[in-house]
C-alpha positions as CSV (number, residue, x, y, z in Angstrom):
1,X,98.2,-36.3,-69.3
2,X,95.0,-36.9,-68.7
3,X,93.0,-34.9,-66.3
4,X,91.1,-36.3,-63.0
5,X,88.2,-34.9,-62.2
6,X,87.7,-34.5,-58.3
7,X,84.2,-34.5,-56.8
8,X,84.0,-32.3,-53.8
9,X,80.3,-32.9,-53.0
10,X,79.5,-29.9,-55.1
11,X,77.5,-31.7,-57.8
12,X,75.1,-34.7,-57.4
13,X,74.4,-37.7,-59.7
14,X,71.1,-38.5,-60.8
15,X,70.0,-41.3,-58.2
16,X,71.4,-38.7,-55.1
17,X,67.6,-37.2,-55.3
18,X,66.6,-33.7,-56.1
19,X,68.3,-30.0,-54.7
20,X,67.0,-29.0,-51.9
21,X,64.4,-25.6,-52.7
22,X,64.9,-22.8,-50.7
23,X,61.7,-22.0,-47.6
24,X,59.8,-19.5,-48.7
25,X,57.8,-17.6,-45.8
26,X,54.5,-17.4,-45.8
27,X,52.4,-14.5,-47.2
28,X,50.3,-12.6,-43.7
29,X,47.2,-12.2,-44.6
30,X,45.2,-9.0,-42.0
31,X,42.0,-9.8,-40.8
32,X,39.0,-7.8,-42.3
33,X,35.8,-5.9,-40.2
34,X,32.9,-7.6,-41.5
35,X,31.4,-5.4,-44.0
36,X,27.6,-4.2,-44.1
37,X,26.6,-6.7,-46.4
38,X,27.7,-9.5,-44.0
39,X,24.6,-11.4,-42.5
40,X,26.6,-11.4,-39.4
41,X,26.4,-7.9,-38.8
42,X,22.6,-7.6,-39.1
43,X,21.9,-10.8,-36.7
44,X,23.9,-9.0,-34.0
45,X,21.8,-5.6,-34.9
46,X,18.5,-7.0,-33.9
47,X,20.2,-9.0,-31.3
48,X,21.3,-5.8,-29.7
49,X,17.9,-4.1,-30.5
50,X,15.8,-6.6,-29.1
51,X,17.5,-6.6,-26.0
52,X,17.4,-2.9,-25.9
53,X,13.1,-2.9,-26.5
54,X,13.1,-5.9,-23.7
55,X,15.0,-4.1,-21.4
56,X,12.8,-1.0,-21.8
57,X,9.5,-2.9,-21.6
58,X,10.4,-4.6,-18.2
59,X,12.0,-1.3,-16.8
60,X,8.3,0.5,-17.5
61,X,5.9,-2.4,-16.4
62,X,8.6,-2.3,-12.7
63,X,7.3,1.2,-12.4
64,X,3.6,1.0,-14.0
65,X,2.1,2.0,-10.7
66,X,0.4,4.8,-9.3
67,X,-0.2,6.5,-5.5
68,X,-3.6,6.2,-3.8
69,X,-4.9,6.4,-0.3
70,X,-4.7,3.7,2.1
71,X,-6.5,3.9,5.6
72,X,-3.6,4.4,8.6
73,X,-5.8,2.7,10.8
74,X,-8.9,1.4,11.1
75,X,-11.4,3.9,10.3
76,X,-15.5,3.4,11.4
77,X,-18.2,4.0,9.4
78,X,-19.7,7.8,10.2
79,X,-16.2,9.2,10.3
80,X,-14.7,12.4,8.7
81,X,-11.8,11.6,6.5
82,X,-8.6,14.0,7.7
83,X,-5.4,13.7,6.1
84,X,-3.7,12.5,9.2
85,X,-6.1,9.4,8.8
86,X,-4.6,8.3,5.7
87,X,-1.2,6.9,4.0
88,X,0.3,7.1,0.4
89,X,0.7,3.8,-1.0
90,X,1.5,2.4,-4.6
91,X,-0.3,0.2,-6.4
92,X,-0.3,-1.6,-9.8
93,X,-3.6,-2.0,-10.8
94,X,-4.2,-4.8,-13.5
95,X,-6.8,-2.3,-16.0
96,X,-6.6,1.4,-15.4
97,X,-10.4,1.7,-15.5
98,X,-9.8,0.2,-11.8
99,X,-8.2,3.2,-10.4
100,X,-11.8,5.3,-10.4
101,X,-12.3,3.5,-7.2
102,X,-10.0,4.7,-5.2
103,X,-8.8,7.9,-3.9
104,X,-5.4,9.3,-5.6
105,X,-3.0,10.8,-3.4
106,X,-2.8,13.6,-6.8
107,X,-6.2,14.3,-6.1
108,X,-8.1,16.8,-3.0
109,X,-9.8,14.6,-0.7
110,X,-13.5,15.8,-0.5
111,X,-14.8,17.9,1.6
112,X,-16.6,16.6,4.2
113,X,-15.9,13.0,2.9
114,X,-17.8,10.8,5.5
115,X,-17.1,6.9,5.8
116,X,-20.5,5.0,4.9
117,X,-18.9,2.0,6.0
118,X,-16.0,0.6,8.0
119,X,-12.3,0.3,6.4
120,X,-9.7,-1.0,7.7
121,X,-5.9,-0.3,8.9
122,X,-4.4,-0.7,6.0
123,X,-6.9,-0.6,3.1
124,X,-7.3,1.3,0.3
125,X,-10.0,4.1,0.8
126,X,-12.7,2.9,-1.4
127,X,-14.9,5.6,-3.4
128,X,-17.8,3.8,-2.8
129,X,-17.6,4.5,1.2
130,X,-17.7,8.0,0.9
131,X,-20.5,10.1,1.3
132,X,-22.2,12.5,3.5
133,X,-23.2,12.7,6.9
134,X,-27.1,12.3,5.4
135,X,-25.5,8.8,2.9
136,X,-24.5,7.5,6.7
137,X,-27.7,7.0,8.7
138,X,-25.3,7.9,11.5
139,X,-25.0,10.3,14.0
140,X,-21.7,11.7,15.6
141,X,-22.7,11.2,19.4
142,X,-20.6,12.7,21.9
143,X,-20.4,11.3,25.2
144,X,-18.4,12.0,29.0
145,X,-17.2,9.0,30.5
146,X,-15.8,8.3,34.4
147,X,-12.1,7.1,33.4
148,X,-12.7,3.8,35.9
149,X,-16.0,3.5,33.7
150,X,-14.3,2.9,30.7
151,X,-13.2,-0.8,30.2
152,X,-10.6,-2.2,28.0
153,X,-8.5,0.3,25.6
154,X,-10.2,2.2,23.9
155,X,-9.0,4.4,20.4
156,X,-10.6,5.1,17.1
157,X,-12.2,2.4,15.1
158,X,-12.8,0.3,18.9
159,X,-16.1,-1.3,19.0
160,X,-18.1,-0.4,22.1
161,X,-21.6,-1.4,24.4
162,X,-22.4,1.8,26.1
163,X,-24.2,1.1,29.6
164,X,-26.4,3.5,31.9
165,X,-26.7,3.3,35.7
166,X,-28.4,4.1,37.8
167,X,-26.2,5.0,41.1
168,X,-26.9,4.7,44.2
169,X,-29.2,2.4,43.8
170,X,-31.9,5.4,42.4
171,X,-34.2,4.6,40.2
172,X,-35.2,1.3,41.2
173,X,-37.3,0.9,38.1
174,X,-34.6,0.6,36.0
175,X,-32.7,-2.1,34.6
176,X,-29.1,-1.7,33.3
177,X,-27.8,-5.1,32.5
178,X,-28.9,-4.1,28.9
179,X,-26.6,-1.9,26.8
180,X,-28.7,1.2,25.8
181,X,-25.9,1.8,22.8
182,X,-24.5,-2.1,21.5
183,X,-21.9,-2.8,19.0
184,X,-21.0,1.0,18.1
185,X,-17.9,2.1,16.8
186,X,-15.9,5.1,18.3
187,X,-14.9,7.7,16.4
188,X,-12.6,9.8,18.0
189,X,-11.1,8.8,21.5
190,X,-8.5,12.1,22.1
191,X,-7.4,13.3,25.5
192,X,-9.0,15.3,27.4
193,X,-9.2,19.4,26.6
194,X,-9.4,21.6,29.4
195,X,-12.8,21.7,30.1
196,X,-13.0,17.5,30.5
197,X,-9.3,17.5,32.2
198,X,-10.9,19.9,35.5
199,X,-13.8,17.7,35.3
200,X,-11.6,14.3,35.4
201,X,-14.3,13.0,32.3
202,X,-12.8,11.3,28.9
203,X,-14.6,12.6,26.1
204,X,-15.8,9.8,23.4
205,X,-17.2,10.4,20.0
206,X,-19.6,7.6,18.8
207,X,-21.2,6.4,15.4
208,X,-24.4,5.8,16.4
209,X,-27.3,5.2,14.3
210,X,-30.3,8.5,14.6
211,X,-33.0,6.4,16.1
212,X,-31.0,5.1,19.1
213,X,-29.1,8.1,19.7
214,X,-32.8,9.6,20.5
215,X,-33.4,6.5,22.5
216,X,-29.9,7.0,24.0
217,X,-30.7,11.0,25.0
218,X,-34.4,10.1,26.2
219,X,-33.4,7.2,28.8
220,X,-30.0,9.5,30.2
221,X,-33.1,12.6,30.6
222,X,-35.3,9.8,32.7
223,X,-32.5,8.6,35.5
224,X,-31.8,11.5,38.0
225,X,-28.3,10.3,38.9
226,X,-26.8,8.3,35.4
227,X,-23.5,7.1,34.9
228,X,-22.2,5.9,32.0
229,X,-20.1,3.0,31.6
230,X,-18.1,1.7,28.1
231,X,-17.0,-1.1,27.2
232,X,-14.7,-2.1,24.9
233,X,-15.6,-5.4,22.7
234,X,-12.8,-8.2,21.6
């Protein structure tokens, strides 16, 4: 007999195409830290370090400053400087040979420091203004006033025309529509202490150059009955 052979799909011809390969997964691979030889590593370095110095630079100019004195209020020429006259105030100054000219808070104020000129509310106490009471050319005048013969309000730093009358009508010779003391500033404008309380009088201070301070004393020795009268200037 001759034997059949019987194809149970097992075995292919030629022209049925290749066997099918078997999938193979592929091979992970881990990721690697850039080493120190990578470029990248470096760039990102003096990234970080530049941002670091930048930081720094713009966190010491923010506090490149420094405390001087500043006047509380407006402060006339002739008067002391007391602490309760000045503030603290910081300041950036632009070239550090600038701060000579002012007064740092880190430093004692001087004795006896008196203003050669006016400075205002506000402004930093220049070291040029200082000086003595002889640098001045002023004289601290002190002067009792009626309080209904002072007009307009009247504190330290006010500028004042200081009048003299005659009352009653004495001294007929004598004209007061003048000033006797124009344009002066006060210098101290406190209450009354005891003695000017009984007496009702409000006690000024004025800056008043020597020369008319004299004239100011002769003429108030010449009227037998004076009364003085401030006032105030806009």
């Amino acid at each position: 007999m001759r034997a059949v052979a019987i194809d149970l799909g097992t075995s292919h011809t030629a022209g049925a195409g290749a066997p099918p390969r078997s999938l193979t997964p592929p091979t992970a691979t881990r990721s690697r830290s850039p080493g120190w030889r990578d470029p990248r590593l470096w760039v990102g370095v003096v990234v970080v370090a530049g941002s670091v110095l930048l930081g720094a630079r713009v966190v010491g100019a923010a506090d490149d400053t420094v405390t001087v004195w500043a006047a509380a209020e407006e402060l006339a020429p002739g008067a002391t400087l007391a602490a309760d006259d000045l503030v603290a105030v910081r300041v950036r100054f632009a070239d550090e040979t600038d701060l000579a000219a002012y007064l740092p808070t880190g430093e004692e104020l001087p004795a006896d420091a008196t203003l050669t000129r006016g400075v205002g509310a506000g402004e930093l106490v220049p070291t040029a203004a200082l000086g003595g009471a002889e640098d001045t050319g002023l004289l601290q005048l002190p002067i009792a006033v009626e309080p209904e013969q002072l007009a307009g309000a009247v504190s330290s730093g006010t500028r004042v025309n200081v009048y003299l009358v005659a009352r009653g009508g004495s001294d007929r010779g004598y004209d007061s529509g003048e000033p006797v003391l124009e344009d002066v500033a006060v210098l101290d404008a406190s209450l009354a202490d005891e003695g000017y309380a009984a007496s009702g009088l409000r006690r000024l201070v004025l800056a008043v150059p020597e020369e008319d301070a004299g004239r100011f004393y002769e003429l108030l020795g010449s009227l037998s009955d004076p009364l003085v009268s401030v006032a105030a200037r806009g």
